[in-house]
MDTraj code that builds the backbone (N, CA, C; nanometers):
import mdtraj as md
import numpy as np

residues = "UNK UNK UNK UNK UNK UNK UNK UNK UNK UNK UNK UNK UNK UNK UNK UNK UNK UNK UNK UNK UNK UNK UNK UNK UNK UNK UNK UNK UNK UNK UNK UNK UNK UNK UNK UNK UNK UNK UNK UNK UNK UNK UNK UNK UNK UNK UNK UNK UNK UNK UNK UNK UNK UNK UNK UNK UNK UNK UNK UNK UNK UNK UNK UNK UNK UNK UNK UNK UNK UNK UNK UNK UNK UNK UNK UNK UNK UNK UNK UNK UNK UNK UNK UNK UNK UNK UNK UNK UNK UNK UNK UNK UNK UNK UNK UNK UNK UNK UNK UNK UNK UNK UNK UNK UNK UNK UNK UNK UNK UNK UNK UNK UNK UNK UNK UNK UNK UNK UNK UNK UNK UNK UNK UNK UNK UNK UNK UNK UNK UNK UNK UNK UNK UNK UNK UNK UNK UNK UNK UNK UNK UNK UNK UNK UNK UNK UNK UNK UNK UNK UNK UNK UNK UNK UNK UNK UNK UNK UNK UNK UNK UNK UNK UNK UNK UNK".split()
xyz = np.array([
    [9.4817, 9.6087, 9.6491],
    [9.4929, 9.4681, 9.6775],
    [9.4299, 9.3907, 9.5620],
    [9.4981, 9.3012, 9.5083],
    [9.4791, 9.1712, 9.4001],
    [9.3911, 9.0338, 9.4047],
    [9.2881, 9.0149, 9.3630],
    [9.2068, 8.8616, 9.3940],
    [9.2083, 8.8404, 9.2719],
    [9.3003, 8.7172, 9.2092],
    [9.2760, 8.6555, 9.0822],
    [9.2951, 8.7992, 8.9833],
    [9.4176, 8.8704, 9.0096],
    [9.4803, 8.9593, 8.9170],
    [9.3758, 9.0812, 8.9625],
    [9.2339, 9.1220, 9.0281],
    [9.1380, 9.2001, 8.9798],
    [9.1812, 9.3063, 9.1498],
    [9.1782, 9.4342, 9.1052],
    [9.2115, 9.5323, 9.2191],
    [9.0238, 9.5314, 9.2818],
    [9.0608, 9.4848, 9.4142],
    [8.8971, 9.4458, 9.5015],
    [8.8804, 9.5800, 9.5484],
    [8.9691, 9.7182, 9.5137],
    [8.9427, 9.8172, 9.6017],
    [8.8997, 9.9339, 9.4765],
    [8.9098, 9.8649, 9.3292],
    [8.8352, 9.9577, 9.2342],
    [8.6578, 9.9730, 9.2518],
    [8.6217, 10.0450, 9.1893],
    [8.4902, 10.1264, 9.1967],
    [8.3722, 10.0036, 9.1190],
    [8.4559, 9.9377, 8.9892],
    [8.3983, 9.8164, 8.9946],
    [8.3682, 9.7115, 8.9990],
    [8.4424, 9.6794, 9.1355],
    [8.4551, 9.5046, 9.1812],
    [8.3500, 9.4975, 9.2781],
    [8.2843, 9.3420, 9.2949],
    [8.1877, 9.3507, 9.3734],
    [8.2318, 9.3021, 9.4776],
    [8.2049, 9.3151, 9.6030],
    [8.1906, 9.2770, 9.6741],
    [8.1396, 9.1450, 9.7374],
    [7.9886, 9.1767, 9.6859],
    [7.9625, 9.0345, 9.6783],
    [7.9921, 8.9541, 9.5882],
    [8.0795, 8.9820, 9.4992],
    [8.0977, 8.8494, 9.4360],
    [8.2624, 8.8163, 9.5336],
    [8.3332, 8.8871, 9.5768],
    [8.4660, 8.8506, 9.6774],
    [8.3746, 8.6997, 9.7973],
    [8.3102, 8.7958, 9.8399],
    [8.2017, 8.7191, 9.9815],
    [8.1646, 8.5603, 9.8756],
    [8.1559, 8.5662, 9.7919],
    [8.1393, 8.4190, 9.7048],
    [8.2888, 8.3346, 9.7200],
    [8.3711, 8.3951, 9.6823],
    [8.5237, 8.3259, 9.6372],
    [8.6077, 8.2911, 9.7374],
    [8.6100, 8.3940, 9.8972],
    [8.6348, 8.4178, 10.0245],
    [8.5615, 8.3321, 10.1004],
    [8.6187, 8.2730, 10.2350],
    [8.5310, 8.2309, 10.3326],
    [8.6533, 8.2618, 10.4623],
    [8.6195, 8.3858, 10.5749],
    [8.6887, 8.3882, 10.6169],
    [8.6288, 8.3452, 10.7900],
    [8.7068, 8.2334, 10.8443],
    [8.7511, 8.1617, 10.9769],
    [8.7568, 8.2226, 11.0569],
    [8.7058, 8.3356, 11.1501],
    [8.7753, 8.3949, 11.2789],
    [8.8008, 8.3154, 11.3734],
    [8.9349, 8.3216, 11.4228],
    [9.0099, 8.2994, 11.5325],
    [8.9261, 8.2007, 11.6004],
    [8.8171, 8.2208, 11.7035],
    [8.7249, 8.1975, 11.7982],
    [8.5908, 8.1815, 11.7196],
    [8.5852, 8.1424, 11.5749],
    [8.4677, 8.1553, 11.4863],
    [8.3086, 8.0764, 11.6050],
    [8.3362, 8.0217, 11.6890],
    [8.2005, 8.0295, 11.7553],
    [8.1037, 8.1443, 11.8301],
    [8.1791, 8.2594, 11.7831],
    [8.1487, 8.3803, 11.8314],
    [8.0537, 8.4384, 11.7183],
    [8.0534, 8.3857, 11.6183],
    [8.0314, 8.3941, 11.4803],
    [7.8865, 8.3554, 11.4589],
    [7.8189, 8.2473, 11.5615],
    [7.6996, 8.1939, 11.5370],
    [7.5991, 8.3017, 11.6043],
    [7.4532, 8.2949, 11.5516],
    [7.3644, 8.3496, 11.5689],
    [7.1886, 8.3664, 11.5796],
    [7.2076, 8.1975, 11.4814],
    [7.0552, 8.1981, 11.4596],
    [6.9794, 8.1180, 11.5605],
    [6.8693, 8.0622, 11.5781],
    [6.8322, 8.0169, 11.7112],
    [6.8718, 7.8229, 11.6657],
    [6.8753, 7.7844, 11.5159],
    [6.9422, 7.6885, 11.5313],
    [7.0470, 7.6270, 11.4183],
    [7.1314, 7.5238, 11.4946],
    [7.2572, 7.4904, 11.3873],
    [7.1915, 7.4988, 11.2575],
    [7.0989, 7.4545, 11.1783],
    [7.0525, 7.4229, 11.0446],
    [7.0020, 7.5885, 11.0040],
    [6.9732, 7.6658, 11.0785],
    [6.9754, 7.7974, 11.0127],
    [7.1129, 7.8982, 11.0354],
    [7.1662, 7.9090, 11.1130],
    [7.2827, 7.9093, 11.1521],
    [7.3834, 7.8587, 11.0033],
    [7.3779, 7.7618, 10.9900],
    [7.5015, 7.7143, 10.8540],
    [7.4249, 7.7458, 10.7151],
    [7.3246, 7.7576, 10.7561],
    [7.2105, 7.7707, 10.6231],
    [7.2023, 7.9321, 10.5873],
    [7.2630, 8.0671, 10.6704],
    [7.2581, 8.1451, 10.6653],
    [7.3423, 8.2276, 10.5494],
    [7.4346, 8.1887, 10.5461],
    [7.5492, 8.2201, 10.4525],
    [7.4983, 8.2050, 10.3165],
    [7.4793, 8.0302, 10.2621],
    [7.4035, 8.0526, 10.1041],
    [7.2879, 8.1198, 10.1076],
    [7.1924, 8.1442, 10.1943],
    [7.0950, 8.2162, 10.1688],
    [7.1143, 8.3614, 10.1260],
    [7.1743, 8.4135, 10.2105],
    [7.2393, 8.5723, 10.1903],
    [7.2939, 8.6228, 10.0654],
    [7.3718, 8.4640, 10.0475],
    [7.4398, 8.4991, 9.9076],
    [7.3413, 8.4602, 9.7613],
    [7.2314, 8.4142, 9.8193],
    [7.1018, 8.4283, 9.6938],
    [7.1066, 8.2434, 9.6189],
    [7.2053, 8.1547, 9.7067],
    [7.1978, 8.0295, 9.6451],
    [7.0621, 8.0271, 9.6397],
    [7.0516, 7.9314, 9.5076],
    [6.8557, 7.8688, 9.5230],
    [6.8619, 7.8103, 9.6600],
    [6.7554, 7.8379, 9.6861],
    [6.6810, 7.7398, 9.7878],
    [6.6909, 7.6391, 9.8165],
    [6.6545, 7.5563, 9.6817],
    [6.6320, 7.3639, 9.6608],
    [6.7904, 7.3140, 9.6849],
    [6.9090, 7.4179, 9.6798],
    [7.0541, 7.3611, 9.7384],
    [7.1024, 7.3655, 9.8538],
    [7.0424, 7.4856, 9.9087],
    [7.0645, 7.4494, 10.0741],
    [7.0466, 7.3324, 10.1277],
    [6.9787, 7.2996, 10.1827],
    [6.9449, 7.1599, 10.2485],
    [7.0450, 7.0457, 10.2449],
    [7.1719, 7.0596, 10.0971],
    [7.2359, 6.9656, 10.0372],
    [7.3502, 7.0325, 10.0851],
    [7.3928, 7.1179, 10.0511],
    [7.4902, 7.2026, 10.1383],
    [7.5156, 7.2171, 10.2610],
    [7.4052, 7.2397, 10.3471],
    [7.4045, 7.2661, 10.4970],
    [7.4611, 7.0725, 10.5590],
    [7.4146, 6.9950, 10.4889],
    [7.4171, 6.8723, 10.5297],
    [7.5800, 6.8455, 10.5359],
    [7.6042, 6.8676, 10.4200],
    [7.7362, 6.8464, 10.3096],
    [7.8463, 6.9273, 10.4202],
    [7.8099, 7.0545, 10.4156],
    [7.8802, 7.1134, 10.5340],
    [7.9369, 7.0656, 10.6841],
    [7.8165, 7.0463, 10.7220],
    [7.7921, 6.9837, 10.8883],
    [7.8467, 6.8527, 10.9231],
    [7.8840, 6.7373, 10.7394],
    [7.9040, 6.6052, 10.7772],
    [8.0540, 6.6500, 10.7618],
    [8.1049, 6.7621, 10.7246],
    [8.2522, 6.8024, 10.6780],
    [8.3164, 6.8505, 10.7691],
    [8.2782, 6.9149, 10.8848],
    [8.3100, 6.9259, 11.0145],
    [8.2592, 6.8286, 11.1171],
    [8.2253, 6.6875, 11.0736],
    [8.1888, 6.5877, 11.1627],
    [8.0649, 6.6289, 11.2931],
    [7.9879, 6.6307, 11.2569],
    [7.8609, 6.7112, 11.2708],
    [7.7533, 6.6569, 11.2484],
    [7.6949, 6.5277, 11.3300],
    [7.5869, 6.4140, 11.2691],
    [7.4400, 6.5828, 11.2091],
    [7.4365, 6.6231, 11.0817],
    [7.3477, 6.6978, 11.0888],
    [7.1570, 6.6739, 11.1152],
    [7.1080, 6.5256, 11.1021],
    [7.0148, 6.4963, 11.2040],
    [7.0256, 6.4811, 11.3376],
    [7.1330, 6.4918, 11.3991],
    [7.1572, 6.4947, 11.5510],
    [7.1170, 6.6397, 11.5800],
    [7.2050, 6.7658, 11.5030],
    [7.2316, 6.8535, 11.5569],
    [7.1337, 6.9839, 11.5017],
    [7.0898, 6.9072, 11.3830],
    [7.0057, 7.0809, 11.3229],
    [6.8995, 7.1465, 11.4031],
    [6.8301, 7.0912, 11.4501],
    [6.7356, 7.1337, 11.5612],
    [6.7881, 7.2147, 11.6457],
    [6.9115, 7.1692, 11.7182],
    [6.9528, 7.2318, 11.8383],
    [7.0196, 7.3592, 11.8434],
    [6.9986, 7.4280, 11.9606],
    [7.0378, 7.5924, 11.9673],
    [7.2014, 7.5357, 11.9521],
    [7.2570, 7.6483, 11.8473],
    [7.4043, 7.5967, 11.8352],
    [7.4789, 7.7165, 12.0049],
    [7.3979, 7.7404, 12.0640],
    [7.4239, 7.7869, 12.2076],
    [7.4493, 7.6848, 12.3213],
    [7.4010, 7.6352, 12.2658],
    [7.3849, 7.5145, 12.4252],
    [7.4758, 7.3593, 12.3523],
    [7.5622, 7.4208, 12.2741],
    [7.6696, 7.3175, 12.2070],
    [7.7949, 7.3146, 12.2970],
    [7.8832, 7.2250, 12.3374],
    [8.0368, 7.2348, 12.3383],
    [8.0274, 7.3222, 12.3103],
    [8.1575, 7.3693, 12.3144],
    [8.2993, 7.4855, 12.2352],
    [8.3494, 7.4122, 12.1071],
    [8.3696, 7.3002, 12.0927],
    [8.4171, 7.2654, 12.0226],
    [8.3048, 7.2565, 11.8927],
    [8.2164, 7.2127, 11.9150],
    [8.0739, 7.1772, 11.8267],
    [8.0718, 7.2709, 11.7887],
    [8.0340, 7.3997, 11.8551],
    [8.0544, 7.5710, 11.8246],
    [8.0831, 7.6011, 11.7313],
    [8.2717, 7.5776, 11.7195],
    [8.3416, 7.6056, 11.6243],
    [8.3182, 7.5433, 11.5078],
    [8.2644, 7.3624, 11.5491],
    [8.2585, 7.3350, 11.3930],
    [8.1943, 7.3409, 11.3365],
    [8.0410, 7.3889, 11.3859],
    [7.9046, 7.4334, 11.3106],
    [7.9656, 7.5740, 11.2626],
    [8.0368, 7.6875, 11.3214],
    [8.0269, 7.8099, 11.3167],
    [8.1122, 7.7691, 11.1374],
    [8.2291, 7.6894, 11.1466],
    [8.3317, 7.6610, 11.0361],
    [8.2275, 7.6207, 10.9402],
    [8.1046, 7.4909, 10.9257],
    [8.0634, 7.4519, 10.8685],
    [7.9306, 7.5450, 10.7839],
    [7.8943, 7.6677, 10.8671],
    [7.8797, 7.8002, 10.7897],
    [7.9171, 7.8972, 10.6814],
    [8.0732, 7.8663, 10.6969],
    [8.1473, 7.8934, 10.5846],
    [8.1302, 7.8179, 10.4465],
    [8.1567, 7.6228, 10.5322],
    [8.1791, 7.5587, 10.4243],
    [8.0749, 7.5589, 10.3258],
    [7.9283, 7.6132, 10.4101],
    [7.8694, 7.6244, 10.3046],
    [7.8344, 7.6993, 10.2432],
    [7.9156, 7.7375, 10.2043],
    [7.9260, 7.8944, 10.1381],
    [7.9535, 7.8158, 9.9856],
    [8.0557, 7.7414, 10.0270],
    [8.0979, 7.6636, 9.8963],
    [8.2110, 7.7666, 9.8836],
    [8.3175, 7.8416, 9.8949],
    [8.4337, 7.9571, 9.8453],
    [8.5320, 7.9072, 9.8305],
    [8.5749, 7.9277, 9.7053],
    [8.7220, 7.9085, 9.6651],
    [8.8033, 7.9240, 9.7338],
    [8.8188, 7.9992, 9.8116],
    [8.9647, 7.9798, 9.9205],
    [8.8911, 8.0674, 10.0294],
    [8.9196, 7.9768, 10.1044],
    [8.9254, 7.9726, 10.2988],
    [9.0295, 7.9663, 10.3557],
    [8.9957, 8.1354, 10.4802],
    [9.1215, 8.1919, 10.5717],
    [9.0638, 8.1223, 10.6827],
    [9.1273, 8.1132, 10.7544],
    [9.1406, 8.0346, 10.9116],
    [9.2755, 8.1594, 10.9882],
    [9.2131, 8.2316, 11.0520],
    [9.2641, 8.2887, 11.1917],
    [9.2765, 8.1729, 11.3000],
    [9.4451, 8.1691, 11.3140],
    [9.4348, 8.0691, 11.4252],
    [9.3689, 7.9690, 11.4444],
    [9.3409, 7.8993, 11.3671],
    [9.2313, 7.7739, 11.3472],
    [9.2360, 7.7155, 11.4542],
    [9.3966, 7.6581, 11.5137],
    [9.4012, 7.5710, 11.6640],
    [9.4056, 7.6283, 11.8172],
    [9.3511, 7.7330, 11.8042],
    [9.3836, 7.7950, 11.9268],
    [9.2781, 7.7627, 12.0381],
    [9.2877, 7.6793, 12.1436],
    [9.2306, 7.6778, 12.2225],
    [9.1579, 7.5073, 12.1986],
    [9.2172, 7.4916, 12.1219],
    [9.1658, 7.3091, 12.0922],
    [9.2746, 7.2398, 12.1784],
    [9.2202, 7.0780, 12.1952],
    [9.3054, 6.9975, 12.2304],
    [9.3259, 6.9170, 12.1603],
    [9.4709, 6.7864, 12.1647],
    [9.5009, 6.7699, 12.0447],
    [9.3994, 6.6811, 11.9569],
    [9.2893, 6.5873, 12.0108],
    [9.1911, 6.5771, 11.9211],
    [9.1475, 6.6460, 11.8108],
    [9.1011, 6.7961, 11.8676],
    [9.0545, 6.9209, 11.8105],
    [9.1237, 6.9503, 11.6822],
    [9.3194, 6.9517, 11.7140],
    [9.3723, 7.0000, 11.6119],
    [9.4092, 6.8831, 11.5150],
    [9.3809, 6.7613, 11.5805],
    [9.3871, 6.6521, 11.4644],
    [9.2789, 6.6850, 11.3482],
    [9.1689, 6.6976, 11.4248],
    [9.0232, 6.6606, 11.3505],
    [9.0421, 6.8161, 11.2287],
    [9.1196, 6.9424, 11.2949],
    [9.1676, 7.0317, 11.2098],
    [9.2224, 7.0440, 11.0892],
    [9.3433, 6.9463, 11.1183],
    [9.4244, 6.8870, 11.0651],
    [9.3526, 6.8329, 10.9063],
    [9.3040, 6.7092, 10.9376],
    [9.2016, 6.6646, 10.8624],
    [9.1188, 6.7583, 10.7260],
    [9.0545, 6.8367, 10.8097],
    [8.9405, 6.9383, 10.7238],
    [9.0775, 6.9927, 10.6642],
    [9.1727, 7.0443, 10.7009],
    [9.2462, 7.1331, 10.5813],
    [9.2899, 7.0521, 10.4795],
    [9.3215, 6.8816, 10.5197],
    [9.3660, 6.8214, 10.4340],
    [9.2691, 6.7693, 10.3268],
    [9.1324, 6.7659, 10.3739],
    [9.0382, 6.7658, 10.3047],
    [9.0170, 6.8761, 10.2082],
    [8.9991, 6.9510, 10.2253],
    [8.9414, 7.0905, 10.2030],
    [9.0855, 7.0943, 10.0686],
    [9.1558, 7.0816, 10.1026],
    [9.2974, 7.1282, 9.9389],
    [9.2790, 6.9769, 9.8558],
    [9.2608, 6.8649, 9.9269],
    [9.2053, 6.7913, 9.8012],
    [9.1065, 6.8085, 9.7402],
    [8.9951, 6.9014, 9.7703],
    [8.8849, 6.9357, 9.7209],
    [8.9108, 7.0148, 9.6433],
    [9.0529, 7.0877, 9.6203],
    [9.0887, 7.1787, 9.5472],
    [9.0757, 7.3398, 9.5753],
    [9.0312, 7.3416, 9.6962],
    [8.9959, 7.4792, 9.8229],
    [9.1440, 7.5205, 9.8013],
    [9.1905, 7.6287, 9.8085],
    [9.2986, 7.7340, 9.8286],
    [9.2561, 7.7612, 10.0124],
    [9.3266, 7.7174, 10.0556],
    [9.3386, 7.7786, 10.2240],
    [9.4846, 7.8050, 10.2554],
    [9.3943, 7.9496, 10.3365],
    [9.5354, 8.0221, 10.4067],
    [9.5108, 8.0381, 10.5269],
    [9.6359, 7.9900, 10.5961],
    [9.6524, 7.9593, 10.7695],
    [9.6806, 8.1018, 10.8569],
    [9.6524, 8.1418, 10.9373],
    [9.6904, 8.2417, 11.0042],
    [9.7372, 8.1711, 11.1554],
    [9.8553, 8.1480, 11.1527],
    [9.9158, 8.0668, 11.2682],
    [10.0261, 8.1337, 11.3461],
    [10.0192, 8.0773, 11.4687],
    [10.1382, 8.1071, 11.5229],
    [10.2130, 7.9380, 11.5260],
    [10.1390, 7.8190, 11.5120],
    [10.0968, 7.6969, 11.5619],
    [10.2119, 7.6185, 11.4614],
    [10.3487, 7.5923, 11.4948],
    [10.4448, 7.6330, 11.3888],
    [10.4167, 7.4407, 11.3435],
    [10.3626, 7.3399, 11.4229],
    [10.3568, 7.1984, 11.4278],
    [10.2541, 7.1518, 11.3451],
    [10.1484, 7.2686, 11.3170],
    [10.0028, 7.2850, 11.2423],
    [10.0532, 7.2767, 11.0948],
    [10.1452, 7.4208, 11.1179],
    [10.2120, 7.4462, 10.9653],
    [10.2776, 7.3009, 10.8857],
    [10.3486, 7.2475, 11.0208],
    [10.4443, 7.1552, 10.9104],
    [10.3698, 7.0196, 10.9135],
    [10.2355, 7.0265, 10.9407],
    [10.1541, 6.9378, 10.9072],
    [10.0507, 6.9406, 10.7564],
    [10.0464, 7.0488, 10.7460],
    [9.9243, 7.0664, 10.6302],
    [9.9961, 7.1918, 10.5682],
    [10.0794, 7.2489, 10.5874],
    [10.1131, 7.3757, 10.4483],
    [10.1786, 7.2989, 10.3847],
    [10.2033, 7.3642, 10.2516],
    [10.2953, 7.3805, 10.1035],
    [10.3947, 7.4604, 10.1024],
    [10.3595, 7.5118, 10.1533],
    [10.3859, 7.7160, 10.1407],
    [10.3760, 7.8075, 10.3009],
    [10.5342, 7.8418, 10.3251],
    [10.4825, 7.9405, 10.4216],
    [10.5326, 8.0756, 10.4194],
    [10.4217, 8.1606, 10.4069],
    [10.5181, 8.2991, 10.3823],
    [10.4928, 8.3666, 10.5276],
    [10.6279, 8.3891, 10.5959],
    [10.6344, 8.4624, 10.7169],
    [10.6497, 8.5894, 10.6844],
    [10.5507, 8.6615, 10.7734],
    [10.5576, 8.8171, 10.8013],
    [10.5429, 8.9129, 10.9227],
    [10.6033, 8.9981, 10.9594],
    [10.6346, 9.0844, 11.0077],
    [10.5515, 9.2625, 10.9736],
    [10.4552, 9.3017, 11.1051],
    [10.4218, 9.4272, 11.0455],
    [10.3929, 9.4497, 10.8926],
    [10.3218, 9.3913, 10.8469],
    [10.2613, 9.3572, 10.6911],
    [10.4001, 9.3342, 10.5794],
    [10.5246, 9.3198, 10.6677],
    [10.6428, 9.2839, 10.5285],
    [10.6537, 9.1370, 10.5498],
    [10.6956, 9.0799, 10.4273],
    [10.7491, 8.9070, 10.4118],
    [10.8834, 8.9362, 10.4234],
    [10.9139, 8.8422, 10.5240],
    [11.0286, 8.8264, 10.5746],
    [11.0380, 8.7046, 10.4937],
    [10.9803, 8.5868, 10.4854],
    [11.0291, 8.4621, 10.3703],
    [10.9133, 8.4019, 10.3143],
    [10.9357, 8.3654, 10.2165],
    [10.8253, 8.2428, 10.1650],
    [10.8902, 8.1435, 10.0818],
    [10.9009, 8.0512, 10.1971],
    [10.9425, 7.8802, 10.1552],
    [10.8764, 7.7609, 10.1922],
    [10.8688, 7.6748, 10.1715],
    [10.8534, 7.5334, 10.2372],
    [10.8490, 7.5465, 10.3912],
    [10.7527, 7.4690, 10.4063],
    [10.7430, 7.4011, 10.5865],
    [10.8908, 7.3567, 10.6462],
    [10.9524, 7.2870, 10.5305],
    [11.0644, 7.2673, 10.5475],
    [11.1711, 7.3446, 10.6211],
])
top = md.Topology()
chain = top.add_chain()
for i, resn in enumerate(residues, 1):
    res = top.add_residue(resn, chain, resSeq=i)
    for name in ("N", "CA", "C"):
        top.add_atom(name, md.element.get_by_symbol(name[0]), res)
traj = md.Trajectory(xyz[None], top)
């Protein structure tokens, strides 16, 4: 498999440097949270990955206001005792602060209402003017012809097409 021409499954590609360039969305990403609160919780990711220190704080913020996320409302609080919806967008805003060149989203709208997939909507449209590479994992065919470029349909790991939303 190919990232930016480089085989990620040779002996010397790193890993962690993929986990830098990658930010991947699960499906239900509020399943994803863990720490006892939102501000360590989203703060977990650059830490791991060795960002300085003195940028977290700017990131985690940056993150949390990017999934609409007052982050003095919410950093304190157990991201447990959040909505579902809050869940997801602290769990998403974990990623964002990762800062990664391109972000996967499993099913991004599944289980939202249409608020949810507006406010979705949004962050992806945000997120590619930012110049983010995101790839959709949808069944959500109304999602697609809202925010893709590009859709390549597949079948049992073959492409059956890759064209326009159109």
């Amino acid at each position: 498999m190919l990232f930016n021409d480089v085989d990620i499954w040779s002996k010397k590609y790193s890993f962690q440097e993929l986990r830098r360039k990658i930010g991947i969305v699960f499906q239900f990403p509020e399943s994803q949270l863990f720490e006892e609160t939102v501000y360590k919780d989203v703060a977990f990711g650059p830490t791991n990955l060795g960002v300085n220190a003195s940028e977290i704080p700017d990131r985690v913020y940056a993150a949390l206001e990017a999934v609409e996320i007052k982050p003095d409302k919410f950093k304190d609080r157990s991201p447990f005792k959040l909505s579902e919806g809050e869940k997801r967008r602290v769990a998403i805003a974990g990623i964002l602060a990762m800062d990664p060149e391109m972000i996967v989203f499993d099913e991004p709208t599944a289980g939202l209402d249409p608020r949810g997939v507006r406010r979705m909507e949004n962050l992806v449209e945000r997120l590619i003017g930012a110049g983010k590479s995101v790839v959709l994992i949808t069944h959500n065919m109304d999602f697609v012809a809202q925010v893709a470029s590009r859709v390549i349909v597949m079948s049992k790991g073959t492409v059956l097409s890759d064209t326009s939303p159109e």
